[in-house]
PAZA-660662 format. One record per residue (C-alpha): x, y, z; residue in three letters. Coordinates in steps of 0.25 Angstrom, whole numbers, always signed. Example, Ala and Ser with C-alpha at 12.3 -4.5 7.8 and 13.67 -1.06 7.14 Angstrom:
<recs>
xx=+49, yy=-18, zz=+31, res=Ala
xx=+55, yy=-4, zz=+29, res=Ser
</recs>
This chain:
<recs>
xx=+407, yy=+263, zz=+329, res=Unk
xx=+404, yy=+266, zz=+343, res=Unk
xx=+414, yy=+262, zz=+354, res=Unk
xx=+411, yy=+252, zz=+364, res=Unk
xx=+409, yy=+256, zz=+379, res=Unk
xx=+408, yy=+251, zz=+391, res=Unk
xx=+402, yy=+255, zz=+405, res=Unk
xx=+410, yy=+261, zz=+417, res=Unk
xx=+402, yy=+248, zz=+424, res=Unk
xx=+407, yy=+238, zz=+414, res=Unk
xx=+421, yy=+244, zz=+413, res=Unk
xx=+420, yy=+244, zz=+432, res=Unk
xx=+414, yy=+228, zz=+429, res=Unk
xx=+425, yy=+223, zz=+422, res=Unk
xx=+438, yy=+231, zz=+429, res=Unk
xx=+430, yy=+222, zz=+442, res=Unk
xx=+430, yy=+208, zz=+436, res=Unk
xx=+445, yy=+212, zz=+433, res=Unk
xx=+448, yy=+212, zz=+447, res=Unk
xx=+438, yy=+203, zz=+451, res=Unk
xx=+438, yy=+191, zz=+443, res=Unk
xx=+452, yy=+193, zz=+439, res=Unk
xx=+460, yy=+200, zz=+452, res=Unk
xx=+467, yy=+210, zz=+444, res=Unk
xx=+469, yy=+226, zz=+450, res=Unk
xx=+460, yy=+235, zz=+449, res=Unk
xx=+471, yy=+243, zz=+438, res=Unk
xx=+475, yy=+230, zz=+432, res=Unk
xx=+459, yy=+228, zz=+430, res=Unk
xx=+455, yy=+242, zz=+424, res=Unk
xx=+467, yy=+240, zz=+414, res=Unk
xx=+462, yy=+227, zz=+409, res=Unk
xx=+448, yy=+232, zz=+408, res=Unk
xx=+451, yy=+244, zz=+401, res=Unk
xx=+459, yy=+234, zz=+391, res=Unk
xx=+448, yy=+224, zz=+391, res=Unk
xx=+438, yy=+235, zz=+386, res=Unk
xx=+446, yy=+241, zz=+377, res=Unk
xx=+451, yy=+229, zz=+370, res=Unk
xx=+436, yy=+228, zz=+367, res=Unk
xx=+435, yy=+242, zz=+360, res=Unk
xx=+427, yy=+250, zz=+371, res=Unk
xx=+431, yy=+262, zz=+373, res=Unk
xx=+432, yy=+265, zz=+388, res=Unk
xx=+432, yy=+280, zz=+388, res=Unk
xx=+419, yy=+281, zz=+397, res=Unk
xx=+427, yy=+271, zz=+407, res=Unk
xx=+432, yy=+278, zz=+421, res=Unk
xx=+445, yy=+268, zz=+420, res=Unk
xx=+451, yy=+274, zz=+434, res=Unk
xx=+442, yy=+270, zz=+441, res=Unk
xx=+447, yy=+263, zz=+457, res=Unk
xx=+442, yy=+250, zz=+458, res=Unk
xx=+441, yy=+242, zz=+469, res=Unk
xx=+451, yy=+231, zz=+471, res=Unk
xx=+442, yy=+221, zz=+478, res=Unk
xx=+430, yy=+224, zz=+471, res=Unk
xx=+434, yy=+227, zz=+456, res=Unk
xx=+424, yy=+239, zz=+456, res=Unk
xx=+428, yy=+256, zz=+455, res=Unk
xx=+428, yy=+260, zz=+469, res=Unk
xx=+421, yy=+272, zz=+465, res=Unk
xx=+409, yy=+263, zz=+461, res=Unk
xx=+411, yy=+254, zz=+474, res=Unk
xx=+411, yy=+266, zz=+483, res=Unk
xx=+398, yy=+273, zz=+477, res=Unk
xx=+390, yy=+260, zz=+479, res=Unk
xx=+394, yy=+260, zz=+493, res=Unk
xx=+391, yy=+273, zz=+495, res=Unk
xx=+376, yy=+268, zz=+489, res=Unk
xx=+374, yy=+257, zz=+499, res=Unk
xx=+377, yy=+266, zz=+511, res=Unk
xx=+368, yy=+275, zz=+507, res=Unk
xx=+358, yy=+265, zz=+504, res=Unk
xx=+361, yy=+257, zz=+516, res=Unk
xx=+360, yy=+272, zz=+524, res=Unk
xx=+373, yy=+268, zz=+532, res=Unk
xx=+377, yy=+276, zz=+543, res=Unk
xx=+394, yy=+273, zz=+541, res=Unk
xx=+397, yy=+289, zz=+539, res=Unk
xx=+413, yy=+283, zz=+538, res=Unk
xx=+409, yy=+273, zz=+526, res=Unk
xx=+403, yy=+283, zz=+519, res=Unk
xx=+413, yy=+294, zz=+521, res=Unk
xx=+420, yy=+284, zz=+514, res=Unk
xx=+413, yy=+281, zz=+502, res=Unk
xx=+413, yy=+295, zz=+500, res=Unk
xx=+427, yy=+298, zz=+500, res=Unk
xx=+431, yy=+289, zz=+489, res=Unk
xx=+418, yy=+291, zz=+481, res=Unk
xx=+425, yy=+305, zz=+481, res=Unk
xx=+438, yy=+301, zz=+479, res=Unk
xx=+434, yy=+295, zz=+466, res=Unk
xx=+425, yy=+306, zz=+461, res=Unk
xx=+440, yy=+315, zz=+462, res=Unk
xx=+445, yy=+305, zz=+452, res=Unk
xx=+439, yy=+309, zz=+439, res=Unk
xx=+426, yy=+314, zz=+432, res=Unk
xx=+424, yy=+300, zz=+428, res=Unk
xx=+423, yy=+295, zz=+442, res=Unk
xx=+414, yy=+306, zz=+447, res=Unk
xx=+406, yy=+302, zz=+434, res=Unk
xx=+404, yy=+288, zz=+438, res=Unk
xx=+401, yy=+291, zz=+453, res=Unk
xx=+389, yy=+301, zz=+448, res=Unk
xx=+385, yy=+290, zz=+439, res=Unk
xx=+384, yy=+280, zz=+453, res=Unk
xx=+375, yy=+292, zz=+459, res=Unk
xx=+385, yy=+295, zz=+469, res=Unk
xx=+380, yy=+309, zz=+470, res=Unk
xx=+367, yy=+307, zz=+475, res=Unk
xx=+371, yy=+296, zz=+485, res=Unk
xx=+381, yy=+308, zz=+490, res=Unk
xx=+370, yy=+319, zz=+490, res=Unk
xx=+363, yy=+307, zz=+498, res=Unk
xx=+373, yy=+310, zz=+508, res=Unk
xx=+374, yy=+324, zz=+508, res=Unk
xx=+358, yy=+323, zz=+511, res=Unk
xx=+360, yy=+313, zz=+522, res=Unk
xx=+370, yy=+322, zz=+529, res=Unk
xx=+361, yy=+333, zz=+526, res=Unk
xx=+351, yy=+329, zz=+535, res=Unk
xx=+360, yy=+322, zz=+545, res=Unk
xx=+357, yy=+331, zz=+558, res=Unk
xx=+372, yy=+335, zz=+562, res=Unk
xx=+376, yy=+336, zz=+546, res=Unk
xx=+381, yy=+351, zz=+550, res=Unk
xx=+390, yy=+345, zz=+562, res=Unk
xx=+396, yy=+332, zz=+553, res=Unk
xx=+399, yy=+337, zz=+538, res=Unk
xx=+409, yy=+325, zz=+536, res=Unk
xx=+400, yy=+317, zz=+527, res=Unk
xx=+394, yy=+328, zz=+520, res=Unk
xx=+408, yy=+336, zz=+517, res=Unk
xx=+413, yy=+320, zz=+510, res=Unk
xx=+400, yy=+322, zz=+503, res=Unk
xx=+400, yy=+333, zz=+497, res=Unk
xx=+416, yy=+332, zz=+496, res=Unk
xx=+411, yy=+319, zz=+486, res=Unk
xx=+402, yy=+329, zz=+479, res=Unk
xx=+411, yy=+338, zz=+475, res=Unk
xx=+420, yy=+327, zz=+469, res=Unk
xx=+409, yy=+320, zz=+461, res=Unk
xx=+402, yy=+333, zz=+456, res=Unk
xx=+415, yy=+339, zz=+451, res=Unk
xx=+414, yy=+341, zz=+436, res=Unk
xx=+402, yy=+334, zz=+436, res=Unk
xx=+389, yy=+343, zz=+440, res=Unk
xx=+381, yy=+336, zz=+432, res=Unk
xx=+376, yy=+327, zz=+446, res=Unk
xx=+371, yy=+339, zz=+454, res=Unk
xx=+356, yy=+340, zz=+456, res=Unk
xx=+345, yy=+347, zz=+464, res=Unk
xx=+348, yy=+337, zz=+475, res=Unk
xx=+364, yy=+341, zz=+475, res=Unk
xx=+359, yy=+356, zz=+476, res=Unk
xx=+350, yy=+354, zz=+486, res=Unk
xx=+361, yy=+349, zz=+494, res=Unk
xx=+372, yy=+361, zz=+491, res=Unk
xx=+359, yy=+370, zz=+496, res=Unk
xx=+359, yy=+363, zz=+510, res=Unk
xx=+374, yy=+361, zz=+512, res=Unk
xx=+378, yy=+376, zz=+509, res=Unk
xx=+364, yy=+381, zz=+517, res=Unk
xx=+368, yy=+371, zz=+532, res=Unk
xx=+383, yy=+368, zz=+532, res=Unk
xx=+386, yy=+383, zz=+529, res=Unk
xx=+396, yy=+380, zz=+544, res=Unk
xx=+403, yy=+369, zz=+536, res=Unk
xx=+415, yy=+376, zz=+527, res=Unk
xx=+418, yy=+362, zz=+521, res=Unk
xx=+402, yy=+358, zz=+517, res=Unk
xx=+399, yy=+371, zz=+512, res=Unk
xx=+414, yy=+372, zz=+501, res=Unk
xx=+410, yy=+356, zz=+497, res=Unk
xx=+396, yy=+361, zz=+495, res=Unk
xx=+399, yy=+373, zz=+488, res=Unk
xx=+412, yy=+364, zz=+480, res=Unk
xx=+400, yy=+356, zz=+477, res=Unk
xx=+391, yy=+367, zz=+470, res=Unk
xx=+402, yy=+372, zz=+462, res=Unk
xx=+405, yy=+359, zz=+454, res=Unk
xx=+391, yy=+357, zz=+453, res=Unk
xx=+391, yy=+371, zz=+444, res=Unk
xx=+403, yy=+369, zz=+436, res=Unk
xx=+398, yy=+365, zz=+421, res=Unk
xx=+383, yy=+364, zz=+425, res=Unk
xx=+375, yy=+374, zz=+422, res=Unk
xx=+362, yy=+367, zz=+428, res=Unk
xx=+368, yy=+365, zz=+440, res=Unk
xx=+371, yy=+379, zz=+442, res=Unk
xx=+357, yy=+384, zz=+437, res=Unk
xx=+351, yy=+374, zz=+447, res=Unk
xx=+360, yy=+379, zz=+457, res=Unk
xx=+356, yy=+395, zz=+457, res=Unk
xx=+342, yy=+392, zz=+456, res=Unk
xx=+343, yy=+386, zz=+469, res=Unk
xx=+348, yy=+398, zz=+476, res=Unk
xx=+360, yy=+394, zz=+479, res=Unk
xx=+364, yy=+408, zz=+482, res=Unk
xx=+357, yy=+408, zz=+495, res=Unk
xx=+367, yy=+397, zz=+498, res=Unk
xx=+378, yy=+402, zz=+493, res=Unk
xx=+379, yy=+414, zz=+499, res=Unk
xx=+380, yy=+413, zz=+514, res=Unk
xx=+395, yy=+407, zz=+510, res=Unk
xx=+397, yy=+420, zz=+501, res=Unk
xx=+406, yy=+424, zz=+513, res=Unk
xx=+420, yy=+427, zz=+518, res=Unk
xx=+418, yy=+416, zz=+530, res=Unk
xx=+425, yy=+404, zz=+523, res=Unk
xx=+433, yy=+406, zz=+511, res=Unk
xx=+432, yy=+393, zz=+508, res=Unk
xx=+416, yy=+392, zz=+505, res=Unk
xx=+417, yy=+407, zz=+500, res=Unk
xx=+428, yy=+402, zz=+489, res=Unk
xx=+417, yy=+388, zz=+486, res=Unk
xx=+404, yy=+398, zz=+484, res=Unk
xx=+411, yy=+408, zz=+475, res=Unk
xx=+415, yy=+396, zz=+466, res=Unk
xx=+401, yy=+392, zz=+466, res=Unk
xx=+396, yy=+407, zz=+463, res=Unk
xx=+406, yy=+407, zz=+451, res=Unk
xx=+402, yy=+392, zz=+446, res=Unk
xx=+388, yy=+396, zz=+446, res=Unk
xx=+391, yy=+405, zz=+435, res=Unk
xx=+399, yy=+396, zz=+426, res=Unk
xx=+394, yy=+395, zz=+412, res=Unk
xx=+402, yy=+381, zz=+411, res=Unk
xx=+392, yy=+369, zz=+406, res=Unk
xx=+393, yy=+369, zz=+392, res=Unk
xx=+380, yy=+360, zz=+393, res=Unk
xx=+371, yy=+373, zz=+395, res=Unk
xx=+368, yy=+384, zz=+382, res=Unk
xx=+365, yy=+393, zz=+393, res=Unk
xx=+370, yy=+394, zz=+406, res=Unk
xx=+365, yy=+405, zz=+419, res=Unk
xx=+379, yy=+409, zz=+422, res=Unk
xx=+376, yy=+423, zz=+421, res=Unk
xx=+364, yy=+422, zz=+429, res=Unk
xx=+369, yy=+414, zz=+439, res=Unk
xx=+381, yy=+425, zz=+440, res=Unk
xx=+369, yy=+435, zz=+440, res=Unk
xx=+362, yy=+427, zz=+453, res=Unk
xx=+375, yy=+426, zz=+461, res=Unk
xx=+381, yy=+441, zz=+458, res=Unk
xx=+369, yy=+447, zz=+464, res=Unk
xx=+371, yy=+438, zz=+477, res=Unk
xx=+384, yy=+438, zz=+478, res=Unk
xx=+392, yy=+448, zz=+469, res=Unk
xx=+393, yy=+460, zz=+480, res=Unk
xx=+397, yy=+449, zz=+492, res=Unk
xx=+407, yy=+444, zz=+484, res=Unk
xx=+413, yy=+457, zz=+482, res=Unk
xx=+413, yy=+460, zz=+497, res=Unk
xx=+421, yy=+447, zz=+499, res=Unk
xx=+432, yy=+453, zz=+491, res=Unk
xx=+436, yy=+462, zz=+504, res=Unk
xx=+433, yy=+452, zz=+514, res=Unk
xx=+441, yy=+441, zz=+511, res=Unk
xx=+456, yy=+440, zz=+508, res=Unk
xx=+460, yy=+426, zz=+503, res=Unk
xx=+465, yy=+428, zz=+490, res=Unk
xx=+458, yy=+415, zz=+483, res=Unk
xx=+444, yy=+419, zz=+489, res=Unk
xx=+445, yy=+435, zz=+483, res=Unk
xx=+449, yy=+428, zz=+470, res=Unk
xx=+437, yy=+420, zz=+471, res=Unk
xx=+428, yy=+431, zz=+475, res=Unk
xx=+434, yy=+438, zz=+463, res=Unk
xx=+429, yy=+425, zz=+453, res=Unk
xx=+416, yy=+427, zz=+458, res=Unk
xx=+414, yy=+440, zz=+456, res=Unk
xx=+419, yy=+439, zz=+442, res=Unk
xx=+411, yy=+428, zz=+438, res=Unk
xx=+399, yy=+435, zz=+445, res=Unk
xx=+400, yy=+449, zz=+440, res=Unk
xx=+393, yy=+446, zz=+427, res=Unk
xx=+384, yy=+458, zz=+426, res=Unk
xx=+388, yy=+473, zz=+426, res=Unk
xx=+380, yy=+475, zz=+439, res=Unk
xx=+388, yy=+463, zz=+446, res=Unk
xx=+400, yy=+473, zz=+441, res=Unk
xx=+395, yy=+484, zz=+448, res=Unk
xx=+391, yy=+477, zz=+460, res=Unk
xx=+404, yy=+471, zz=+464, res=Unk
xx=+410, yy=+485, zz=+461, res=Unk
xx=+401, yy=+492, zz=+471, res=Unk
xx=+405, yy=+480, zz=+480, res=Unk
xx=+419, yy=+486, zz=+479, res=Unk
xx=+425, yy=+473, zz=+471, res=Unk
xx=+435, yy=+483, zz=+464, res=Unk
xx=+440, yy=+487, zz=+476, res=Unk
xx=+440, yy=+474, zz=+482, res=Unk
xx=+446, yy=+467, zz=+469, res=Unk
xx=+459, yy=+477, zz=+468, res=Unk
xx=+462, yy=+477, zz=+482, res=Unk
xx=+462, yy=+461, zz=+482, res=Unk
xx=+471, yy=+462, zz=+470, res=Unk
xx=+481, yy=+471, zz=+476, res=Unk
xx=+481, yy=+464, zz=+490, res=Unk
xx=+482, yy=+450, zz=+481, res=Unk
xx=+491, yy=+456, zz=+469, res=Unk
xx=+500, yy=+443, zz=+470, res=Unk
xx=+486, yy=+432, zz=+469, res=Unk
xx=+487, yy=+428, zz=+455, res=Unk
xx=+472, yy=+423, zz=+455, res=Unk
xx=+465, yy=+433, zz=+464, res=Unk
xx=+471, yy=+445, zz=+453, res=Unk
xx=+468, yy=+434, zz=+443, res=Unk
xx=+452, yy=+435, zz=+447, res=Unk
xx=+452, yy=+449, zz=+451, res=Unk
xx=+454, yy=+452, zz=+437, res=Unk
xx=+446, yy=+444, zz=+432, res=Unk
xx=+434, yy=+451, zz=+442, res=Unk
xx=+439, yy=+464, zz=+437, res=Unk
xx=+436, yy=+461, zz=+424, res=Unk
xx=+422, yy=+457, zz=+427, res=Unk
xx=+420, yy=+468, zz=+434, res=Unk
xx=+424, yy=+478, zz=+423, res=Unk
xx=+412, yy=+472, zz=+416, res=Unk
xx=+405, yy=+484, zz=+419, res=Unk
xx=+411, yy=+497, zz=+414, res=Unk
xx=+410, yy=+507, zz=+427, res=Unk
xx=+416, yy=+494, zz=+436, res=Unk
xx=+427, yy=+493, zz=+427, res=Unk
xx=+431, yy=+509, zz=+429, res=Unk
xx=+429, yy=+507, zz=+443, res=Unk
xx=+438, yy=+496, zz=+444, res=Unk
xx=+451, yy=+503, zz=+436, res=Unk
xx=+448, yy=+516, zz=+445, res=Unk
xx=+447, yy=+507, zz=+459, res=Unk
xx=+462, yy=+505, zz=+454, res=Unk
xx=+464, yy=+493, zz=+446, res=Unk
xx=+473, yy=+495, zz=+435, res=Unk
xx=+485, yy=+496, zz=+444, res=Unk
xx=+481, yy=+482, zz=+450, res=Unk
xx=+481, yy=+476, zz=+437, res=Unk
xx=+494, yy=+481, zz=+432, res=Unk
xx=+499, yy=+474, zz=+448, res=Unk
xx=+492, yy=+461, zz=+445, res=Unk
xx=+499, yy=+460, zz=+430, res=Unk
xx=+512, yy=+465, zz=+435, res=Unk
xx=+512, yy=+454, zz=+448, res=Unk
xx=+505, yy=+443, zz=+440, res=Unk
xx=+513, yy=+447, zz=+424, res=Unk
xx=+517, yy=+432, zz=+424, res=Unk
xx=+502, yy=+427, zz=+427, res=Unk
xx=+496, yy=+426, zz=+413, res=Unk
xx=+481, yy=+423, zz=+419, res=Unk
xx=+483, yy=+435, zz=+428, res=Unk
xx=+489, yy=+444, zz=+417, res=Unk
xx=+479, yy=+440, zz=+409, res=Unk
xx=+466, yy=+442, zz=+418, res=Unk
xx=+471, yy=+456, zz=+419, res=Unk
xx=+474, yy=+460, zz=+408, res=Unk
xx=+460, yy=+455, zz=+404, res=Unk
xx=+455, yy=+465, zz=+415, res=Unk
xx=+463, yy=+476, zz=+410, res=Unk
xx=+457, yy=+475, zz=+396, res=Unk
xx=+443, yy=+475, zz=+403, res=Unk
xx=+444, yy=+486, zz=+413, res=Unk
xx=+451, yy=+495, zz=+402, res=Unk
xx=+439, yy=+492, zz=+390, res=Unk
xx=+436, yy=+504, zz=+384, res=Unk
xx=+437, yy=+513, zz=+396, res=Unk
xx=+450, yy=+522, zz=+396, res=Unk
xx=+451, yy=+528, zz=+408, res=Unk
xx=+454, yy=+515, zz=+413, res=Unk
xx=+464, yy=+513, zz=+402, res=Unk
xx=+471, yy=+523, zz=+407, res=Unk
xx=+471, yy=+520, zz=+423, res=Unk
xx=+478, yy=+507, zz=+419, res=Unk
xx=+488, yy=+514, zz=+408, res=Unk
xx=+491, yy=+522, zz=+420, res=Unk
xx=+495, yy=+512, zz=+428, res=Unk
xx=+506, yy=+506, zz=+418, res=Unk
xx=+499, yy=+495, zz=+415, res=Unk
xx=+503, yy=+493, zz=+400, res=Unk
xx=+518, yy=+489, zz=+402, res=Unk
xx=+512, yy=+479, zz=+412, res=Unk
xx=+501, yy=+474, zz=+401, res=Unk
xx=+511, yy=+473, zz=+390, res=Unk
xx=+520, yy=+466, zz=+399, res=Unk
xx=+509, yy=+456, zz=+405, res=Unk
xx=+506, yy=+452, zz=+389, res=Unk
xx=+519, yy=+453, zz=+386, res=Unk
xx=+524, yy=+442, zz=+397, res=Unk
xx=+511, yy=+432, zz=+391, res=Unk
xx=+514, yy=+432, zz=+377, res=Unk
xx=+507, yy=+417, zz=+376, res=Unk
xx=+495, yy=+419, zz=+382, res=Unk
xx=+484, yy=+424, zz=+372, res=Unk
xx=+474, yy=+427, zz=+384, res=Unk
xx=+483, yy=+438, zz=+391, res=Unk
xx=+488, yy=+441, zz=+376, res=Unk
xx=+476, yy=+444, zz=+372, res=Unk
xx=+470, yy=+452, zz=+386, res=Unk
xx=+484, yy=+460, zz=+385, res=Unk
xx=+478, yy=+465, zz=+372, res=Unk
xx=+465, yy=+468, zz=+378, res=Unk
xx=+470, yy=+477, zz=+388, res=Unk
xx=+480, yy=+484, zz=+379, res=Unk
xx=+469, yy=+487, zz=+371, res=Unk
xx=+459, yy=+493, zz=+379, res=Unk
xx=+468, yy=+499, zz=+386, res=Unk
xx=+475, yy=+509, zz=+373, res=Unk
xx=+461, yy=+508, zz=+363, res=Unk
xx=+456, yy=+519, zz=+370, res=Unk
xx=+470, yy=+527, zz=+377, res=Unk
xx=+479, yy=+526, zz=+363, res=Unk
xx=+487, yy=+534, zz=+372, res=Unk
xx=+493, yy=+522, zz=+379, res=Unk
xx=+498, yy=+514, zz=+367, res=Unk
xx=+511, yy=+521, zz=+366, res=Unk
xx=+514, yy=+517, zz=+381, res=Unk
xx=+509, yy=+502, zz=+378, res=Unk
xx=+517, yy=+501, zz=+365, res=Unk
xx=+529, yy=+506, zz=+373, res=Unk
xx=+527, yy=+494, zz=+380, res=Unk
xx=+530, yy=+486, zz=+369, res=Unk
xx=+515, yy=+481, zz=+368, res=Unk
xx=+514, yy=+481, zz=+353, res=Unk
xx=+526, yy=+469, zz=+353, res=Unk
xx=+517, yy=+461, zz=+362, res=Unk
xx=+504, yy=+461, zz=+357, res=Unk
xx=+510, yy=+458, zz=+342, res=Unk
xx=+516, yy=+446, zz=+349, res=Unk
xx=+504, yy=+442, zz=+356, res=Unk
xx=+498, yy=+442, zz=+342, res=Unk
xx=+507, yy=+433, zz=+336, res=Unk
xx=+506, yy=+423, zz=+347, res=Unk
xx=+491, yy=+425, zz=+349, res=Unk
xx=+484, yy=+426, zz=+336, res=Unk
xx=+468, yy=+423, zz=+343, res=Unk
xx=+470, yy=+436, zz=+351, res=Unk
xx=+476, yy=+444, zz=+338, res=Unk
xx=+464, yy=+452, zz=+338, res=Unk
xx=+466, yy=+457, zz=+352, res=Unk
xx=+481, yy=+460, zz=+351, res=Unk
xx=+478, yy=+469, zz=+338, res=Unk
xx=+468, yy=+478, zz=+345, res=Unk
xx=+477, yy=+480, zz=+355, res=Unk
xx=+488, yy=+485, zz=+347, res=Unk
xx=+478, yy=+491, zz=+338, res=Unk
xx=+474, yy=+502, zz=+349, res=Unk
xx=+489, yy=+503, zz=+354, res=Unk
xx=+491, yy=+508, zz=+340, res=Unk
xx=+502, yy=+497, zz=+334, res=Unk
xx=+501, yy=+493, zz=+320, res=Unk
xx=+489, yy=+480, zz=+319, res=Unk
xx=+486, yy=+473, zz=+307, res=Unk
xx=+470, yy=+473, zz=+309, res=Unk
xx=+462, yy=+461, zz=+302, res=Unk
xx=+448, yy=+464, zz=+296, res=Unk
xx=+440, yy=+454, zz=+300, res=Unk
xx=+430, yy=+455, zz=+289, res=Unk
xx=+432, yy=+462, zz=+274, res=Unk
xx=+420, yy=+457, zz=+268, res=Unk
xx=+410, yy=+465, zz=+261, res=Unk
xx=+396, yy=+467, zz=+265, res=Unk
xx=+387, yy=+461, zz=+257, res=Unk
xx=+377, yy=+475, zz=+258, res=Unk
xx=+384, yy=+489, zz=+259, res=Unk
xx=+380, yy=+498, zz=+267, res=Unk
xx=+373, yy=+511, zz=+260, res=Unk
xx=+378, yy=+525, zz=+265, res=Unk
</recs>
């Protein structure tokens, strides 16, 4: 049997007649509406129950206020102060939940904002007094969070021409580009829509070192144009989309690293490199940019910055995509830099992690790489760095990586690892880890302890080969 439901309007219609005909408080007449309802068997799991109400009139301020904001526009008044106003707490309750920024969408309280944003648009002295337009878009940004699915050709067309005339107004320009950011998170049509209409050419005047405020809000929107994130969508452009913005944007990005020295912005521009550098020519562009010199030197200088090493690895890795890239980076002198950054961050499991990760990829199948970090005494450091994190599978099972290409191919190491009392701590991390088994036996596999290999398959065919 289907359960009974009620209306967001009928739930609203009965918390008024509470107060109204019966004078209780707006609590004291939610709680007896919910109970009314309920006692009735309907199930009011679709019902927003938080919502404020307003004591004189019985209705949900947030209702109240979104009619209001209706009529003056309808009425075209000219009280800026009264519709400042309205604004504010229409934003104020859109902070409050998803649900509320449900029910203001469902009210159309977006296009009676963009209404605004046009009207002040083409308001002559728009550049001189933003006030209006910043508590617009500041609404905006509140109502469009986790919910994308609002924007339109007409929101787009409006992002164009606030990036392309307020480009002298820091605070328009971060709100706008707050704006396009949650307009690309799980919505892949949006984003599609969003590159096609060159939104590049907007984007890229603010691809500067003048304000790292607006620099740190358009690097967000170059990595969350790239998302792969709406599970609605078979097939997504993300690496098309990364395609697009690399070629525009990989080799000024790069530059930026020397130029800037905020520590949040360089592991910002690090981010978006990474999430950029999809193809092995975006590799090998950043390299001849000088990213792995820029990238050490930023580590080095920042040895302390959890999140700038954190991202820095991360890039690396990325980097080390292509196979020439990932020699130049261990010769450009690396490998001691990584054994600082375990050493100074050994109690940091996502920074122990990250690197190890890093180690394993710049150390695949390639010895003399192998052997440039062996030099350095990184192995007691490694052993150490998994040792100290015996709980957590992710750096278990990265430590192993690294171990492992690191020895498969320069046996002439194990002795030195095992001295280290790696053999104990892999066996442990076996125990305590059995989904990353398979990783820890190759590892001690190539160092040469004793493994017990399981053989995955010991059918017969059913056709036998003829010699």
């Amino acid at each position: 049997m289907a359960a009974k439901v009620i209306s967001q309007e009928t739930f609203d219609d009965v918390v008024k007649e509470n107060i109204i005909e019966f004078s209780m408080e707006p609590e004291e007449a939610k709680q007896e509406t919910i109970k009314q309802f309920e006692a009735q068997g309907i199930n009011l799991a679709n019902i927003i129950k938080d919502l404020d109400i307003n004591a004189d009139t019985g209705k949900p301020i947030l209702n109240e206020k979104i009619d209001q904001l209706k009529l003056h526009l309808n009425e075209k008044s000219s009280d800026k102060e009264k519709l400042l106003e309205l604004l504010k707490v229409i934003d104020a309750e859109c902070l409050k939940s998803l649900p509320h920024r449900v029910l203001a969408a469902k009210h159309e309280t977006h296009t009676y904002i963009l209404k605004i944003l046009g009207q002040q648009l083409e308001t002559p002295d728009a550049l001189a007094d933003t006030v209006l337009l910043e508590t617009s878009l500041k609404t905006l940004n509140s109502l469009y969070h986790i919910q994308p699915d609002i924007f339109d050709a007409t929101a787009l067309t409006y992002v164009k021409a606030l990036l392309d005339l307020f480009a002298t107004k820091e605070s328009v320009i971060c709100l706008t580009l707050q704006w396009l950011q949650k307009c690309c998170l799980m919505h892949e049509i949006n984003r599609q829509n969003i590159m096609k209409a060159d939104i590049v050419k907007y984007l890229k005047p603010y691809v500067s070192k003048e304000s790292g405020k607006i620099l740190r809000d358009v690097l967000a929107v170059l990595r969350f144009l790239v998302l792969d994130d709406d599970i609605r969508v078979e097939f997504g452009c993300a690496h098309e989309h990364a395609r697009q913005l690399a070629s525009e944007f990989i080799v000024t990005l790069t530059e930026l690293l020397g130029e800037v020295q905020d520590v949040n912005i360089l592991a910002d521009l690090m981010l978006t490199i990474g999430s950029l550098a999809v193809r092995q020519e975006f590799c090998v562009a950043a390299d001849e940019a000088g990213c792995i010199k820029l990238v050490a030197q930023a580590m080095s200088d920042n040895i302390n910055s959890v999140r700038l090493n954190r991202e820095a690895l991360k890039l690396l890795r990325a980097l080390a995509g292509h196979d020439a890239v990932k020699s130049r980076i261990v010769q450009g002198g690396v490998a001691p830099i990584l054994k600082d950054v375990i050493h100074t961050h050994m109690a940091n499991e996502n920074v122990v992690s990250a690197a190890l990760a890093c180690i394993s990829t710049l150390t695949l199948r390639v010895k003399d790489n192998s052997k440039t970090f062996f030099d350095t005494g990184i192995a007691e450091t490694i052993v150490e760095s998994v040792r100290r994190h015996p709980k957590n599978k992710i750096v278990q099972r990265n430590g192993a990586w690294a171990i492992r290409n690191m020895v498969s191919r320069s046996r002439e190491q194990c002795d030195t690892w095992l001295s280290f009392g790696v053999e104990d701590v892999l066996n442990a991390a076996m125990v305590e880890h059995p989904s990353v088994v398979t990783d820890i036996k190759a590892a001690l596999r190539d160092l040469g302890c004793k493994v017990e290999l399981k053989e995955e398959w010991t059918g017969t065919a059913e056709k036998k080969i003829l010699k």
